[in-house]
C-alpha positions, 0 to 999 in steps of 0.5 A, spaced: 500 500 500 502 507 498 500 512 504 499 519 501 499 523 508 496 530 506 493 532 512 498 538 515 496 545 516 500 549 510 501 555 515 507 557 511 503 558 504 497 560 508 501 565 511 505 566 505 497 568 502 496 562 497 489 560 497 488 553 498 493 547 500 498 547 497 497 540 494 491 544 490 496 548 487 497 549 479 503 547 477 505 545 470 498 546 468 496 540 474 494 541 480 501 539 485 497 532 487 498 529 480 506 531 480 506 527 488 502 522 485 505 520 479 511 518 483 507 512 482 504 511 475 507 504 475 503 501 480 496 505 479 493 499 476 495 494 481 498 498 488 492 500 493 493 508 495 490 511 501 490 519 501 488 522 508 488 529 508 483 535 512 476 534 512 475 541 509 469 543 504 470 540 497 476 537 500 474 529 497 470 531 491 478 535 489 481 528 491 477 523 488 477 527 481 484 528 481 485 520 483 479 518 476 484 523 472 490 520 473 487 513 473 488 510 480 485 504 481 484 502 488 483 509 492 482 509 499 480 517 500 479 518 509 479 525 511 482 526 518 477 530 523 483 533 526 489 536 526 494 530 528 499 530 532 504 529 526 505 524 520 506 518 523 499 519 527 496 521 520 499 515 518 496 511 523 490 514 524 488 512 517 491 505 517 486 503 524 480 507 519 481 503 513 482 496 516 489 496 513 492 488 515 498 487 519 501 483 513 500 489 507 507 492 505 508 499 506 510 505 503 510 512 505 510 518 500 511 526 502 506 530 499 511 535 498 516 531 494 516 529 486 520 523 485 522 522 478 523 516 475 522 511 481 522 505 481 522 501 489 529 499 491 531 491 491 533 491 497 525 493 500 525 485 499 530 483 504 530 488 510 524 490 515 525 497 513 528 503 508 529 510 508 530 513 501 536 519 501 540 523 498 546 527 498 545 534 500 546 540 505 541 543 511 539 541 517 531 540 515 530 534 513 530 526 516 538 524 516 541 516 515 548 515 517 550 508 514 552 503 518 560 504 518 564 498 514 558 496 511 558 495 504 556 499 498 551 493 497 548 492 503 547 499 506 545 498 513 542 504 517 546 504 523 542 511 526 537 514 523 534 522 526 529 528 525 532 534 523 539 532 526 544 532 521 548 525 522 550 524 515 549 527 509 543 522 506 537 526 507 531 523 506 527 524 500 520 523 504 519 515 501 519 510 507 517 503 505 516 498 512 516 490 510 509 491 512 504 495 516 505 491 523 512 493 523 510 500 522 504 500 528 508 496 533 515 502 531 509 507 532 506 505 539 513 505 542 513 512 540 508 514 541 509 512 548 515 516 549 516 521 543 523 523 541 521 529 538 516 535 539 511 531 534 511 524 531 515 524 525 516 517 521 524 517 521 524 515 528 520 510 527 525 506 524 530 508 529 526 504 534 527 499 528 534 499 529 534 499 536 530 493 536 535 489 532 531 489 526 534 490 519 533 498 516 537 499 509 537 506 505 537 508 498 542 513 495 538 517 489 541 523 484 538 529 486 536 531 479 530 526 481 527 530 486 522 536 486 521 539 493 514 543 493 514 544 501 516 551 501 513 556 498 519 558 495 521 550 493 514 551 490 515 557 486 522 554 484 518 548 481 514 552 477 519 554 473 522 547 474 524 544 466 525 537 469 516 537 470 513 541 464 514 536 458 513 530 463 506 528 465 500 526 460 494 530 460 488 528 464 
């Protein structure tokens, strides 16, 4: 399953005067949620997706439109009542309310990020947990530092934080978990005793690591990525080249 968490406030558009959230925005001739969700073009007759997102009016009807135009086959669409108390809890709460089983892979996107030309990494195949990075500056992301002496085709995470800069692997915002059991008992730990001010998917995985389960990374190429989670990411992105010629119209 793909999880799609899109329940954040936006206060920094909002703030910035934008009108709507900022996954409703155009760019490119779309609206940005195309972009994020073409991540996955691949598996959109054959992966089930879960959208969760701000009961606010018109809010559904936006999203079941933009999922029937992209030709997403199983879309589960839950509005989230609430704030949450970050994105691991939104993803939670989704999962407990659309009956998610223990045993169904899990993969994580951040709506603030396109991904070009994915394709999931081997390695998800053999581990409890991946985190996908890559290599760049800043103190705002969630970080992996490699296991030391470990080799380049294993790529173990000794060590992964939130928005504590260990290592120069940041996070692109795509978590995967071997399956939705793993993320549920990594999430009650921490929710049981948080390690930030809000409940954040990266620690997850550190709960993972300390509890002797297998957590990889993935290294990708920079040019791969489009961040929109700003406003000025956003409006960098609409003078982006990498993203006008390459999505179909619908």
């Amino acid at each position: 399953m793909i999880v799609i968490p899109m329940a954040g406030a936006s206060s920094r558009f909002t703030r910035a005067g934008y009108p709507v959230p900022k996954w409703q925005l155009p760019l490119h001739g779309r609206p940005l949620l195309d972009w994020s969700l073409s991540t996955f073009a691949a598996s959109y007759d054959s992966e089930p997706f879960l959208l969760l997102y701000r009961d606010a009016e018109g809010t559904h009807d936006f999203v079941r439109a933009r999922v029937e135009a992209l030709g997403i086959v199983d879309a589960r669409l839950l509005p989230v009542p609430s704030e949450t108390r970050g994105q691991a809890d939104t993803v939670a709460i989704g999962l407990a309310a659309a009956g998610v089983d223990d045993a169904e892979p899990l993969t994580i996107f951040n709506i603030d990020t396109i991904r070009l030309g994915y394709v999931p990494d081997p390695l998800t195949d053999r581990c409890d947990g991946l985190v996908e990075c890559f290599r760049g500056d800043g103190d705002h992301w969630s970080f992996v530092r490699p296991l030391d002496g470990d080799g380049a085709d294993e790529r173990r995470a000794a060590e992964v934080t939130e928005k504590v800069r260990i290592s120069d692997l940041c996070s692109s915002g795509l978590y995967y978990f071997r399956d939705t059991a793993t993320f549920r008992g990594a999430f009650r730990e921490e929710e049981a005793a948080p390690t930030t001010t809000e409940l954040y998917v990266a620690p997850l995985y550190q709960r993972l690591i300390d509890g002797g389960r297998d957590v990889r990374y993935s290294v990708v190429d920079p040019a791969d990525l489009v961040f929109s989670g700003t406003p000025a990411e956003y409006e960098a992105a609409t003078t982006d080249s990498r993203l006008a010629p390459s999505l179909p119209a619908g």
